[in-house]
FILOLUM-671489 format. One record per atom (N, C-alpha, C): x, y, z. Coordinates in steps of 0.2 Angstrom, whole numbers, plus 5000, padded with zeros to 4 digits. Example, Ala and Ser with C-alpha at 12.3 -4.5 7.8 and 13.67 -1.06 7.14 Angstrom:
506649725039
506249785039
506649845039
506449895035
506849955036
506450005039
This chain:
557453525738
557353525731
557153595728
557553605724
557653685723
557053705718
556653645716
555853685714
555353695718
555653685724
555053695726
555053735734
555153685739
555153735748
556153775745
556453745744
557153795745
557453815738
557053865735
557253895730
557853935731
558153955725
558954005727
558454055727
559054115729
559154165732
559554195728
559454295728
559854325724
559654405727
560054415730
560054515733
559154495736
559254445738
558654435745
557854425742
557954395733
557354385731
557354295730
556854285730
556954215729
556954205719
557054145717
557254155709
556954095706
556254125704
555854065699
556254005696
556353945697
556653885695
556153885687
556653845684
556253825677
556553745674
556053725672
556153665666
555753645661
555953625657
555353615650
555453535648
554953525648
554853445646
555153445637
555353395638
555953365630
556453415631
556753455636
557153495636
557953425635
557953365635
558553345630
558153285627
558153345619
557853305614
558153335609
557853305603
558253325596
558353385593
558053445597
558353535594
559053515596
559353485602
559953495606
560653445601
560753495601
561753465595
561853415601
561953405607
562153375609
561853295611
561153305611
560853255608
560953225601
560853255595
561053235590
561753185592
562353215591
562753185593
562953125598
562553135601
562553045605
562253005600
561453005597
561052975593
561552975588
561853005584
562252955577
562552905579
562852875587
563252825587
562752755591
562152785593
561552755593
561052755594
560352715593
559852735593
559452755599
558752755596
558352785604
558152755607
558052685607
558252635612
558652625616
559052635613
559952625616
560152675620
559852725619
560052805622
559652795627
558852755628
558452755633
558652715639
558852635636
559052575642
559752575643
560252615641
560752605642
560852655647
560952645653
561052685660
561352755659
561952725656
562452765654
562452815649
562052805646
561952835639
561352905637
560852855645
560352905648
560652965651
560952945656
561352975660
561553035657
561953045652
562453085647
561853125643
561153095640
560753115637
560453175640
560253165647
560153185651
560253255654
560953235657
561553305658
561653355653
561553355646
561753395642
561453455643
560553465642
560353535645
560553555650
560453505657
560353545662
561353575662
561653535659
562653585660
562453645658
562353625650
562353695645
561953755646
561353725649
560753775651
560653795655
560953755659
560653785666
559753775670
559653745667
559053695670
559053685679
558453715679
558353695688
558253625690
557953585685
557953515685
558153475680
558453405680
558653355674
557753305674
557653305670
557153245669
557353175664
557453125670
557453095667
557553055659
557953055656
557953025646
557552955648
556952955645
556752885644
556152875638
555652845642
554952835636
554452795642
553752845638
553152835643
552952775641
553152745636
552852705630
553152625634
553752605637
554052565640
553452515644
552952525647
552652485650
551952435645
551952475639
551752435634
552152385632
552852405631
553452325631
553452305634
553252305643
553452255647
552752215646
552052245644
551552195644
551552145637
552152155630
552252105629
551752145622
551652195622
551452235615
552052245610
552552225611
553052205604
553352305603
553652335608
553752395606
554252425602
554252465596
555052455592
554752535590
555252565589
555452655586
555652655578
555452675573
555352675565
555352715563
555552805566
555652805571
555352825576
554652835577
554252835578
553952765582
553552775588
553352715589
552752675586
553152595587
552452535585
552552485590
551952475589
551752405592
551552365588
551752275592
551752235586
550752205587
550552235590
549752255590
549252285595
548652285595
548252335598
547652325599
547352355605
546852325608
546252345606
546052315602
545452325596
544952305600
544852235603
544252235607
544352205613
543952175618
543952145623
544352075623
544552045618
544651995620
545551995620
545752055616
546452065616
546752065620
546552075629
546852095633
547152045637
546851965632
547151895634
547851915631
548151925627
548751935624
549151975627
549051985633
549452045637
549752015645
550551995643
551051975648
551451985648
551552035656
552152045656
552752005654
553552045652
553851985650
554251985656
554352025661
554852015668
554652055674
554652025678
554452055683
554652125682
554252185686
554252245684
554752275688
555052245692
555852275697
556252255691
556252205689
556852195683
556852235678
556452225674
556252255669
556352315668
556152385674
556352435674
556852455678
557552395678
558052425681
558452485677
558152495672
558752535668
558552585668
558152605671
557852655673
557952705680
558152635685
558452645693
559052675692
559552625688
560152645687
560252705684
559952715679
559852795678
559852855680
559352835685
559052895691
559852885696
560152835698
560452835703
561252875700
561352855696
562052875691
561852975689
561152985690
561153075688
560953095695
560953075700
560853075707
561553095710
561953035707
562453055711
563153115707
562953115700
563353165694
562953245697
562353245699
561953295698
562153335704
562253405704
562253445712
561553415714
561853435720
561253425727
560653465725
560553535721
560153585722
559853565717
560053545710
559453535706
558953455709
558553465703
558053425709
558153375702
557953305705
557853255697
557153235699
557053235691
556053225689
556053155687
555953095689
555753055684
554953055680
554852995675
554153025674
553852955670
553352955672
553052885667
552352915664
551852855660
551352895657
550752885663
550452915662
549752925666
549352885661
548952825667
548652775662
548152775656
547752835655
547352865651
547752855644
548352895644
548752885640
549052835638
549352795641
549452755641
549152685636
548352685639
547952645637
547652685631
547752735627
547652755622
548152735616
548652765613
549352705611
549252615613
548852595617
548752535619
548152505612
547652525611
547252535607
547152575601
547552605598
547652645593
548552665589
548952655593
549552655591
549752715591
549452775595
549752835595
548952875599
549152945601
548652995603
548353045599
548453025594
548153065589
547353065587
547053115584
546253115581
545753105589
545153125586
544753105591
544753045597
545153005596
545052935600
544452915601
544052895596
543252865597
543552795597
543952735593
543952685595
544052665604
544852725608
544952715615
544452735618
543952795617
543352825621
542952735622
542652705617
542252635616
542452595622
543252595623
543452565628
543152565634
542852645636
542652635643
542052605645
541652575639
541152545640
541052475637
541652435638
541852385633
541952345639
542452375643
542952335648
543452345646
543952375640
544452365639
544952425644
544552465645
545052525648
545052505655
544552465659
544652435666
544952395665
545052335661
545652275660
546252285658
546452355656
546852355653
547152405660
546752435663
547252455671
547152425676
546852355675
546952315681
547752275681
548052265673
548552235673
549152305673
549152355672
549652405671
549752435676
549152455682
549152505687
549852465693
549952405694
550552395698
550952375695
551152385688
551952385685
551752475685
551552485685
551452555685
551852595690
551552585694
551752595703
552352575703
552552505701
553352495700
553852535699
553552555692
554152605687
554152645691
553852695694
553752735696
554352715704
554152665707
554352635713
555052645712
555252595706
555852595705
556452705705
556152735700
556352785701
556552815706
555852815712
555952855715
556652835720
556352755722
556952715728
557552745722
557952785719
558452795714
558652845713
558352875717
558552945720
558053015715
557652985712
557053035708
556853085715
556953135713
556353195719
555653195719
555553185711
555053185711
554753155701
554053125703
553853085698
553553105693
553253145687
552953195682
552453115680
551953115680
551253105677
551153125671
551353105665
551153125657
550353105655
549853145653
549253115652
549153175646
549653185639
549353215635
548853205630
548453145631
547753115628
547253145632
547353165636
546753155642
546353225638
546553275633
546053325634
545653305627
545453265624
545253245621
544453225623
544353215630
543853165634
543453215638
542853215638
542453265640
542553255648
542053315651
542253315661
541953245663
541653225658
541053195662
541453135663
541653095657
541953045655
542853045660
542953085659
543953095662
543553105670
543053125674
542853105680
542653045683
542353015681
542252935680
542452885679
542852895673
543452835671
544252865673
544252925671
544952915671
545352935680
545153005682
544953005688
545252985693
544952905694
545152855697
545652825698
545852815692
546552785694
546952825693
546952865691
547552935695
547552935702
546852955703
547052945713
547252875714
547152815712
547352735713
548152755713
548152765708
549152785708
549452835713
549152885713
549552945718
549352945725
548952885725
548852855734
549152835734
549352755732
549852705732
550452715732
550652765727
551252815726
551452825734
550952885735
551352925741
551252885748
550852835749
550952805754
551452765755
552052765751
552652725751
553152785751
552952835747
553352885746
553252965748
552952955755
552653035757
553053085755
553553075754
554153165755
554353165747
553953125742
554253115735
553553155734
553853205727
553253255724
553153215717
552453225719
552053195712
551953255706
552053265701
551853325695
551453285690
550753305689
550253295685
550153325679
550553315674
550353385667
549953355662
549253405660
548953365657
548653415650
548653395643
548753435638
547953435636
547753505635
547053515631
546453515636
546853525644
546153515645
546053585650
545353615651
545453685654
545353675661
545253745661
545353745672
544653725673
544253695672
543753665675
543753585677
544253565672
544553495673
545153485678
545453535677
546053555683
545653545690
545153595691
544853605698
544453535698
544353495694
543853445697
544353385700
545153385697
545553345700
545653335709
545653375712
545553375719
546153335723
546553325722
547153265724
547553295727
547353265733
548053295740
548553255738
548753215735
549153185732
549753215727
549653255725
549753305716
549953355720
550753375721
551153425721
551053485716
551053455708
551253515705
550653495698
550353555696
549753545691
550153585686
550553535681
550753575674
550153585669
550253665664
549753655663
549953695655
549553675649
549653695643
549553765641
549453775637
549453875636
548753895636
548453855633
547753845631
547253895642
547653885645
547553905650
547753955652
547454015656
547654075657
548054045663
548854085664
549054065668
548954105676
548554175675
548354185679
547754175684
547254125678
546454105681
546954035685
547454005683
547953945688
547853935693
548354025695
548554025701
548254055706
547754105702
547254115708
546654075709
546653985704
546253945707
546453875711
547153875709
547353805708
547953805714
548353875717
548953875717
548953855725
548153835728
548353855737
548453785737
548353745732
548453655732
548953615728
549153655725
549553635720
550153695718
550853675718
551253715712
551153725705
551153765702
550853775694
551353775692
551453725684
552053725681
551753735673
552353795670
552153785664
552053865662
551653915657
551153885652
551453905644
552053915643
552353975638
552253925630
551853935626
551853915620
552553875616
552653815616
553353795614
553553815606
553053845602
553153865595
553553945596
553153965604
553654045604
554454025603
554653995605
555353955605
555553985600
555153985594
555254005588
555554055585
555454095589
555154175588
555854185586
556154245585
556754315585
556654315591
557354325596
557254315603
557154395604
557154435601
556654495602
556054495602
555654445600
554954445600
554954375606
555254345606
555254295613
555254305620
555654345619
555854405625
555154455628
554854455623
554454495623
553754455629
553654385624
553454335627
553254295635
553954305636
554254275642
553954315647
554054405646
553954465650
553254465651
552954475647
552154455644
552054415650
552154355649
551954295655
552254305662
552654345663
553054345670
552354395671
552554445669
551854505671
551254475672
551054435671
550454385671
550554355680
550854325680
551154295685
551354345690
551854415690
551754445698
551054475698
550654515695
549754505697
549554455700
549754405702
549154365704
549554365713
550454395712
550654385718
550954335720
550754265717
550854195719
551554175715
551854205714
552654175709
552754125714
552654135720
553054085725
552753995723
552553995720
551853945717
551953915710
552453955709
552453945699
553053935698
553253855695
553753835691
553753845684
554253885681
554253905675
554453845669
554053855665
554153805659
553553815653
553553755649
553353775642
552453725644
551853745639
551453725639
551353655637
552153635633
552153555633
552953535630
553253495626
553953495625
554253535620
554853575620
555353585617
554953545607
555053605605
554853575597
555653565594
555453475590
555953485584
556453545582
557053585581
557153625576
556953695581
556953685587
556953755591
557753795590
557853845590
558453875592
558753845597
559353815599
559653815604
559853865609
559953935605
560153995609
559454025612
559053995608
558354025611
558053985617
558353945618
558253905624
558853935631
559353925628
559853975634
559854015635
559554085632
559454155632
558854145637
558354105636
557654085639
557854095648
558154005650
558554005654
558654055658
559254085655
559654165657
559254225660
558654205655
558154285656
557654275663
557654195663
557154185667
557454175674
558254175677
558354165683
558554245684
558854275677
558854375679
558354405681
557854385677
557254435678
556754415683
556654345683
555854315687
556054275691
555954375700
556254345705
555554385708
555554365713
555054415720
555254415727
């Protein structure tokens, strides 16, 4: 897996791998163009449609990995939360208080349910070279249960935070943690290399509270996970929160710790990198820039990066996804500059 133990090679350096999360999303013409003949549903469950969705950066760009085209949000329509795109996501309700959690059934077994997801992963497994590596990804339950509760991860989250002393955050991952493990299951047995952990809600939630509740079931999952799937890599990226919540995460489990901008990427790697791969941390609004002043960016954070020594440690990518309305050239220019210039 060329992110990580057999990077390429180039006049005897090895060459920093890169991927960015929503790297096939709506900036990309060629996503546009699949979407006016269908929707985002349609481009997610249909194998085939994923498949294509998918492939478009990693051809055009040159991406060291395809991640998966799907939705973290899926495991709320398999428990039967009525999931629809508007286009934005809704649900056809939310868990306001404890007793909501009766309304929650799955609608099919979780091997069914997320076949179109297997077929996915199996159909860009066998399209994809050998050397790129595929990421599948589902939500990290925090998150998850947050959108479960509120309808999105926005503002404070005082009503989801309630939850933890409610019973609703325990009841609601006692029914999700093994369809959870499922989706997850189902990827990997489909040729995923490895599984991304989305938990961009979680920096909302103090040390104290994301150590005792949430915590937990992250190791609940990336035990269970790897005791099925030793030799599959776990990546854990989690938005807003700082390296002291990084360091209290502790999980032999967790290959690769992506991490937001908001973090020095040098305090990372020389705290985080003897246990973890670092992924990440470039501002996705830089994307924006004059690729003069982008450029400038990139160098900036590469410089960052040979001081600490550990490039061998660091998958390159954005702080968090691809924004709406990015350049397209500023993304392939990105690419280009980062398998020319950021090697060791």
């Amino acid at each position: 897996m060329g992110l990580f133990n057999n990077r390429q090679q180039q006049d005897g350096k090895e060459i920093v791998p890169v991927w960015f999360m929503r790297q096939a999303g709506r900036y990309h013409s060629h996503y546009q163009n699949i979407k006016k003949k269908s929707n985002f549903m349609e481009m997610c469950k249909d194998p085939k449609l994923a498949q294509e969705v998918t492939h478009g950066p990693l051809d055009e760009f040159n991406f060291d990995a395809a991640i998966l085209f799907s939705d973290l949000l899926f495991p709320l329509e398999h428990l039967g939360m009525g999931l629809t795109y508007a286009p934005g996501p809704k649900l056809g309700f939310t868990l306001e208080q404890t007793e909501d959690l009766k309304k929650l059934s799955p609608l099919a077994p979780a091997e069914e349910f997320y076949a179109f997801q297997g077929d996915a992963c199996a159909l860009l497994r066998e399209s994809m070279p050998e050397y790129k590596t595929l990421l599948g990804f589902v939500g990290s339950p925090w998150t998850l249960y947050t959108y479960a509760c509120q309808g999105s991860h926005a503002g404070n989250l005082t009503p989801s935070k309630n939850g933890f002393y409610d019973g609703r955050f325990a009841g609601f991952c006692e029914l999700l943690l093994p369809n959870l493990l499922t989706e997850m299951r189902v990827q990997a047995q489909n040729g995923a290399d490895a599984i991304c952990l989305f938990d961009t809600a979680v920096g909302e939630l103090t040390k104290d509270d994301f150590c005792e509740f949430v915590l937990p079931k992250i190791k609940e999952v990336t035990e269970k996970f790897k005791s099925e799937f030793p030799d599959k890599k776990i990546v854990y990226y989690s938005k807003l929160t700082h390296i002291d919540y990084l360091e209290m995460i502790d999980d032999k489990n967790i290959d690769v710790l992506g991490i937001d901008w908001r973090v020095n990427i040098e305090d990372a790697l020389n705290a985080l990198s003897d246990r973890y791969y670092i992924q990440g941390n470039l501002d996705p609004s830089h994307l924006h820039l004059p690729w003069e002043l982008l450029e400038k960016k990139w160098m900036a954070l590469w410089e960052k990066v040979e001081r600490t020594g550990k490039a061998n440690r660091w998958i390159c990518g954005l702080g968090h996804g691809v924004l709406q309305h990015t350049p397209e050239e500023n993304v392939k220019n990105s690419v280009a500059l980062i398998h020319e210039r950021f090697r060791y």
